[in-house]
C-alpha positions as CSV (number, residue, x, y, z in Angstrom):
1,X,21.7,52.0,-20.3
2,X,22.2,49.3,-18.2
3,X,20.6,46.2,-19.0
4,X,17.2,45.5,-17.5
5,X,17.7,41.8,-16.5
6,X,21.4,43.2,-13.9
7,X,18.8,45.7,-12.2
8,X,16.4,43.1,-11.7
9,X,19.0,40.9,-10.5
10,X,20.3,43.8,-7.8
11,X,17.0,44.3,-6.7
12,X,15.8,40.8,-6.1
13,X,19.1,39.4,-4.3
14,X,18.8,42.4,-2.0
15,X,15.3,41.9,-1.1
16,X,15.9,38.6,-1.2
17,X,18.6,38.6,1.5
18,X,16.7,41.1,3.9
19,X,13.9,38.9,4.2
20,X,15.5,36.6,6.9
21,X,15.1,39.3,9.2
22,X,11.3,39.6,9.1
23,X,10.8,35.7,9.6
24,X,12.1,35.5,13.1
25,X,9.2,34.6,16.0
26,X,8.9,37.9,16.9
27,X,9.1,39.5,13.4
28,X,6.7,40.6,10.5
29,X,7.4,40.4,7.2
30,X,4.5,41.9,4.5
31,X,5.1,41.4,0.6
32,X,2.8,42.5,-2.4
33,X,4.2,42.7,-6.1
34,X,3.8,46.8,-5.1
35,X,5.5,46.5,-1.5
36,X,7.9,44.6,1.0
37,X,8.5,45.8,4.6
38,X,10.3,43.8,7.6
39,X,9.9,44.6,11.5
40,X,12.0,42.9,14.3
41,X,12.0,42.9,17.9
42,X,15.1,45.2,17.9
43,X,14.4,49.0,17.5
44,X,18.1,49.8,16.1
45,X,18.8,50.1,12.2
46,X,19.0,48.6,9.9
47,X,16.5,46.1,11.3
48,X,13.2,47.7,10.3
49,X,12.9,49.0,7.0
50,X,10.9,49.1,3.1
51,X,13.0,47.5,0.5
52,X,10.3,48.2,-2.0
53,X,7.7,50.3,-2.7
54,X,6.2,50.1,-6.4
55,X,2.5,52.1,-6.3
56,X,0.7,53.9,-8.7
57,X,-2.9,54.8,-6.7
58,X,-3.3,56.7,-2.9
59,X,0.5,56.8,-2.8
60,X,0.7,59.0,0.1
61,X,-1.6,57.5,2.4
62,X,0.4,54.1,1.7
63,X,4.2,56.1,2.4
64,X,1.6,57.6,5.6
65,X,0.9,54.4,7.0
66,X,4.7,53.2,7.3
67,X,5.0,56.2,9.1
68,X,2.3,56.2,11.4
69,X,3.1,52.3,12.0
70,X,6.4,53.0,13.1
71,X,5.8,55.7,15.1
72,X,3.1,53.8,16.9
73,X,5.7,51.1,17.6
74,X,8.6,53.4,18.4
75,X,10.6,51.6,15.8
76,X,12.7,53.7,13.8
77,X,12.8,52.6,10.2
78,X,14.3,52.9,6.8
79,X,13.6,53.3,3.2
80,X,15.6,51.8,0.1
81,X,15.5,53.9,-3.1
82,X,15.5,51.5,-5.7
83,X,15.6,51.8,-9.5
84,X,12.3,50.2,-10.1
85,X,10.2,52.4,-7.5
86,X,7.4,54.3,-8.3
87,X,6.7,56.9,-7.7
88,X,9.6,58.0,-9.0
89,X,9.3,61.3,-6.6
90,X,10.1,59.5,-3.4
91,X,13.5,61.2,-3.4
92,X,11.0,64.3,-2.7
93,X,8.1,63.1,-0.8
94,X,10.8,61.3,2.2
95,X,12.1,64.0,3.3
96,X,8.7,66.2,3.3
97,X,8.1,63.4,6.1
98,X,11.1,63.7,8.0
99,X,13.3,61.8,6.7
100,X,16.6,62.4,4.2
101,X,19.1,60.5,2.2
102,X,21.3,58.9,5.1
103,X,23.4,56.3,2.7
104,X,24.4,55.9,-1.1
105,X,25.1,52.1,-2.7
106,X,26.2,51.2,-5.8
107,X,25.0,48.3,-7.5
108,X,27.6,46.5,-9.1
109,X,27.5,43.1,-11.0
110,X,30.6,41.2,-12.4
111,X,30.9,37.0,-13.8
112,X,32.2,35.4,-11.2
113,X,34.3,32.7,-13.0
114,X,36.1,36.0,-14.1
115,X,37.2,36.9,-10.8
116,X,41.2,37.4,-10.1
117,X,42.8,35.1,-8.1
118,X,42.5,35.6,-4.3
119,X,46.5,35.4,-3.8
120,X,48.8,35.2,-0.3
121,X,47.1,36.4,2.6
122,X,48.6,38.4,5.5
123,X,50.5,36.2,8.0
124,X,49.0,34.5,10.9
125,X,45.1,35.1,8.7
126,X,43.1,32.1,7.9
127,X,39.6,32.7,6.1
128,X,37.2,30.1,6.4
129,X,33.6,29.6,6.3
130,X,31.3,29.4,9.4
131,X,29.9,25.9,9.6
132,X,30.9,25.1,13.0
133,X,28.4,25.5,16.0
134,X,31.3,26.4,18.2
135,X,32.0,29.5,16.1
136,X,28.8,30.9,15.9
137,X,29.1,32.6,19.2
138,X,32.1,34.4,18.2
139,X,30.2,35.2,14.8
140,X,27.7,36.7,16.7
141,X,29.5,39.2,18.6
142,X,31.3,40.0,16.0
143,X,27.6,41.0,13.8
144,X,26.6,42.6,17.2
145,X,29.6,45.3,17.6
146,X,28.9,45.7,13.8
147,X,25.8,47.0,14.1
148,X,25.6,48.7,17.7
149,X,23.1,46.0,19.0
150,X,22.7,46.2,22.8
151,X,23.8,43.0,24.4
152,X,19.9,41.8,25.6
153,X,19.1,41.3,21.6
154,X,22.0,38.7,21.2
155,X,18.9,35.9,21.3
156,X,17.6,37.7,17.7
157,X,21.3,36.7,16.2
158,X,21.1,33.5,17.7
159,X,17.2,32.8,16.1
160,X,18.8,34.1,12.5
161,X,21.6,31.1,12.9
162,X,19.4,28.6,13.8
163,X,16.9,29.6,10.8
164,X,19.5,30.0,8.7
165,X,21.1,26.5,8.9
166,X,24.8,27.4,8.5
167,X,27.2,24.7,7.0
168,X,23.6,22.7,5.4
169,X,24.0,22.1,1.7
170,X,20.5,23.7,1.2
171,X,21.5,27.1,2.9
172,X,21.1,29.9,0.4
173,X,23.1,32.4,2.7
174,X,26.9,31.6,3.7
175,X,29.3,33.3,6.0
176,X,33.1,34.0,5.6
177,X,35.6,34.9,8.4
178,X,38.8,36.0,8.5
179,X,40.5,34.8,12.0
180,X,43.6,36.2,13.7
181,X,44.8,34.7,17.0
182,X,41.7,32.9,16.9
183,X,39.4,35.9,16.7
184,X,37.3,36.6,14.1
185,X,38.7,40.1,12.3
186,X,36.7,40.1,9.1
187,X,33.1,38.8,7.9
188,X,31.4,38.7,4.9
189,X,28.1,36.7,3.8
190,X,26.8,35.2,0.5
191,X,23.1,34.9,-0.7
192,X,22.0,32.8,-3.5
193,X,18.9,33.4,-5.5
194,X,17.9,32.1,-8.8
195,X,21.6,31.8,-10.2
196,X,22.7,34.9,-8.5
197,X,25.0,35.4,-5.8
198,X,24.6,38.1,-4.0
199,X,27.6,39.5,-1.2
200,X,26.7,41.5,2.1
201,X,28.0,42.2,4.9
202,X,31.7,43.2,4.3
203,X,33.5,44.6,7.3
204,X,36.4,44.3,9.2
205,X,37.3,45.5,12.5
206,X,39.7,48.6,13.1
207,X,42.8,46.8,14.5
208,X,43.0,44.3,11.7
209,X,42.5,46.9,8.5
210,X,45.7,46.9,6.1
211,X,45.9,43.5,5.7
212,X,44.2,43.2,2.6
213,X,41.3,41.2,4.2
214,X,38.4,43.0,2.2
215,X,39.5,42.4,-1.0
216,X,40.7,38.6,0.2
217,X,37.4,37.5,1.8
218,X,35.1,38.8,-0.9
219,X,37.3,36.7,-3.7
220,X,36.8,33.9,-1.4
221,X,33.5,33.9,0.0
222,X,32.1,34.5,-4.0
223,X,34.5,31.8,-5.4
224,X,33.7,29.4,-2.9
225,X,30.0,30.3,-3.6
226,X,30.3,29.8,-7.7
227,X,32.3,27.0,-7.8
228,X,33.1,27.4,-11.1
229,X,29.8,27.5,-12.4
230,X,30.3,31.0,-13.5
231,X,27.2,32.6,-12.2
232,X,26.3,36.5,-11.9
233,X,27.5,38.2,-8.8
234,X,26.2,41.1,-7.7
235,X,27.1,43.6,-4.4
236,X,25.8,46.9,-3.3
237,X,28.8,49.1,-2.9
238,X,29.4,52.4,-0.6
239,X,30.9,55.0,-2.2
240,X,34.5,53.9,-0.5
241,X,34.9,50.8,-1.5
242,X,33.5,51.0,-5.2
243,X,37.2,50.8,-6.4
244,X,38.1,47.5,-4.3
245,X,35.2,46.3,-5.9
246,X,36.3,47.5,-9.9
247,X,39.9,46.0,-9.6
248,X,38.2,43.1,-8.6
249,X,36.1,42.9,-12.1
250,X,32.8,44.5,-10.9
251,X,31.2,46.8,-13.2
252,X,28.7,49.7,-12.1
253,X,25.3,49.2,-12.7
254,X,23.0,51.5,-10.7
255,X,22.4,53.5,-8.0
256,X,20.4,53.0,-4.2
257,X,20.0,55.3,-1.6
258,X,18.7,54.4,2.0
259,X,16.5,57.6,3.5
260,X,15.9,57.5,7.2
261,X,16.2,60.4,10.2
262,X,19.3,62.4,9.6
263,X,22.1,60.5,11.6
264,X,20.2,57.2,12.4
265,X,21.7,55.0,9.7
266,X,25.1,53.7,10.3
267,X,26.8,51.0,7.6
């Protein structure tokens, strides 16, 4: 069984990280010990959504009112399927509202200072962090074709780098890029909580895949991250890439699924 304190630390980094997004002008972000929930101004996923829902008492007129609240925004939304949830029937009582398993993650946790060495990288690649104003624009872009985000919300990204102080020695989160002919190919972000490091955000774009850059900008990003201090890292996995992640060290831990309208959810 997998210990109780890893889970904890999967869950918390995650919510943790997703937070951000809630605390923009424009956003709301509601947290109880039993629930937390995050709108935005954009109505595209994954930018609405419950990352945790832990009640015991009137549980359906609670999973009702995210509905109904929503629906009356004409927001769609997601839900995170976490170990810890209760009820433990939500995998049932989703879908009996419309909505279905649309993704699968795989929490995975490894010691960082046990990580392999990152290695040569691809030639012409250079993977640095973001801490320069001037890049940010190009960062931004990059997040936006990510995601599918019309071009009139690129003011949200722009509110999320300002808040989020990038290149400050305070910062909890941290981005990576890989750069090629002085565009940025590959991304990845950290997100430190409570001696845990946390990675999100892995992707790289079609034209540069091949070149190793997943595997190379994770090792980076989390090594840079730990500096040596050997602290737990944690990542939430899809089904694809959970055997980058093992050769890397990672173990599995346990599972999350995200459950939103058939075909709305891309990652």
């Amino acid at each position: 069984m997998a210990s109780v304190n890893l889970i904890r630390a999967l869950e918390e980094n995650l919510w943790d990280f997703w937070k951000v997004f809630g605390r923009t002008d424009k956003g709301t972000l509601a947290e109880t010990p039993e629930q937390l929930w995050f709108e935005t101004e954009l109505d595209v996923l994954p930018y609405n959504g419950v990352l945790r829902f832990r009640e015991t008492e009137d549980i359906d007129a609670k999973i009702d009112a995210h509905f109904e609240h929503f629906k009356k925004i004409g927001k769609p939304f997601y839900w995170f399927i976490h170990p810890t949830m209760e009820p433990k029937d939500l995998e049932i009582r989703l879908p009996a509202r419309g909505f279905e398993s649309v993704d699968s993650l795989t929490g995975m946790t490894a010691q960082l200072d046990q990580l392999p060495d990152l290695g040569p990288l691809a030639a012409g690649v250079e993977i640095r962090e973001v801490v320069d104003d001037t890049e940010v624009d190009s960062l931004i872009d990059f997040l936006m074709w990510r995601w599918e985000v019309p071009s009139e919300h690129k003011s949200f990204y722009e509110e999320i780098m300002r808040r989020n102080k990038f290149g400050q020695p305070d910062q909890l989160d941290r981005v990576w890029c890989a750069w090629k002919d002085g565009a940025p190919v590959a991304k990845a972000v950290t997100h430190e909580t409570d001696g845990v490091i946390g990675l999100y955000g892995v992707a790289t774009r079609p034209e540069a895949r091949g070149l190793g850059l997943g595997r190379a900008i994770c090792l980076q990003a989390l090594q840079e991250t730990d500096a040596g201090r050997g602290l737990l890292g944690v990542l939430h996995s899809s089904p694809m890439a959970v055997g980058l992640y093992e050769k890397m060290g990672f173990e599995t831990i346990c599972d999350f699924k995200v459950f939103a309208t058939a075909g709305s959810f891309h990652v």
